[in-house]
C-alpha positions as CSV (number, residue, x, y, z in Angstrom):
1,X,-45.5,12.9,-42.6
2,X,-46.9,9.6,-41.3
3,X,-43.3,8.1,-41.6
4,X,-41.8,10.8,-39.8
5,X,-44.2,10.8,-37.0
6,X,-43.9,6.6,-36.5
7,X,-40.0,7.0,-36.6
8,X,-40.7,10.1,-33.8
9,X,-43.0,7.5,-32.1
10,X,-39.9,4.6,-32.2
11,X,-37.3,7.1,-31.2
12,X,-38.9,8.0,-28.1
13,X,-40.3,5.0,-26.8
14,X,-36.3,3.2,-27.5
15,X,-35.1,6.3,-25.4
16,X,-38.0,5.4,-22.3
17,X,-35.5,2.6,-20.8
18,X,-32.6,4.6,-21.3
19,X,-34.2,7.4,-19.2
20,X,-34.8,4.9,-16.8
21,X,-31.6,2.7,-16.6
22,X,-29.7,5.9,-16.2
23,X,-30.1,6.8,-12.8
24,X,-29.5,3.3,-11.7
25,X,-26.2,3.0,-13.7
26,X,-25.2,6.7,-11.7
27,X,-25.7,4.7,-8.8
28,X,-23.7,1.4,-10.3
29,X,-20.8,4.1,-11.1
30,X,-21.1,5.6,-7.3
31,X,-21.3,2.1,-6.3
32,X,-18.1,0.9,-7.8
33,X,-16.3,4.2,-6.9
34,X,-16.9,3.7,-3.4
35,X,-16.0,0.2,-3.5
36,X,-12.9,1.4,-5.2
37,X,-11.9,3.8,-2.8
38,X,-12.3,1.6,0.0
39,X,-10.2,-1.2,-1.5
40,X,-7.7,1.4,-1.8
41,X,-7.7,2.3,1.7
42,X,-7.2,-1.3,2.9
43,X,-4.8,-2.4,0.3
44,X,-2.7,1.1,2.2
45,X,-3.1,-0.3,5.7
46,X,-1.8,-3.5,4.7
47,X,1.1,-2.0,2.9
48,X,1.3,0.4,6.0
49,X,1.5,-2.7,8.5
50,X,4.0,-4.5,6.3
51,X,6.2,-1.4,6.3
52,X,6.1,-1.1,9.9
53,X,6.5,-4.8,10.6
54,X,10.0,-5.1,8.7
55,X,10.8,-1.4,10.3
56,X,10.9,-3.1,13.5
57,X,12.7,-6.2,12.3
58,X,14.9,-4.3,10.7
59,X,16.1,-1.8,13.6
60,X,16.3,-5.1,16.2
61,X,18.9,-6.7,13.6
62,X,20.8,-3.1,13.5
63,X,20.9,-3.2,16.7
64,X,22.0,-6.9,17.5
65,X,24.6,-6.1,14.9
66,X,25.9,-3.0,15.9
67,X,26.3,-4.6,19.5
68,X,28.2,-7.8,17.9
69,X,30.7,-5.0,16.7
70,X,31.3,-2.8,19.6
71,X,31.9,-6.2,21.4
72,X,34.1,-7.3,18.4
73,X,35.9,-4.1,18.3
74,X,36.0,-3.7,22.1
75,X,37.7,-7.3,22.0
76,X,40.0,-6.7,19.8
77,X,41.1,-3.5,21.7
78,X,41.8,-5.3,24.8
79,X,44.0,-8.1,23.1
80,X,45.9,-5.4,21.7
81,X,46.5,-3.5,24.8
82,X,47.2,-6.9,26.7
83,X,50.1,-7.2,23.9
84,X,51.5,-4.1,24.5
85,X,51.8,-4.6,28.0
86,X,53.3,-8.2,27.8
87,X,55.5,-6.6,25.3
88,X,56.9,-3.4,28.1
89,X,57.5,-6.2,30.9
């Protein structure tokens, strides 16, 4: 009986820090998930910003290129019709 009541004794004085520590590892977790989320969130505006950025570049080079063809084709028009005219004199 003696044995069972020291091991009872043990038991709950090993479980006293547990009790203890407990709430403040809820808090660690909370902690951590909030640092967690909010990494998240920057890491997404970055990616957001970088998206945006080579958007931008990207349209001002469809642009400067789709300008460099009309002129191109536009060009090439003209020569052709300046043929056909040196051609019905």
């Amino acid at each position: 009986m003696k044995k069972k009541v020291i091991a009872l004794l043990i038991a709950s004085i090993g479980a006293v820090p547990a009790l203890v520590a407990y709430p403040m590892m809820q808090d660690s977790a909370k902690q951590d998930m909030k640092d967690a989320g909010h990494d998240t969130k920057q890491a997404t505006k970055k990616a957001g910003k970088g998206i945006a950025k080579g958007t931008k570049k990207g349209a001002k080079a469809t642009v400067k290129g789709t300008k460099k063809g009309v002129h191109k084709a536009a060009d090439a028009t003209q020569d052709g019709a300046d043929k056909v005219k040196e051609k019905t004199q």
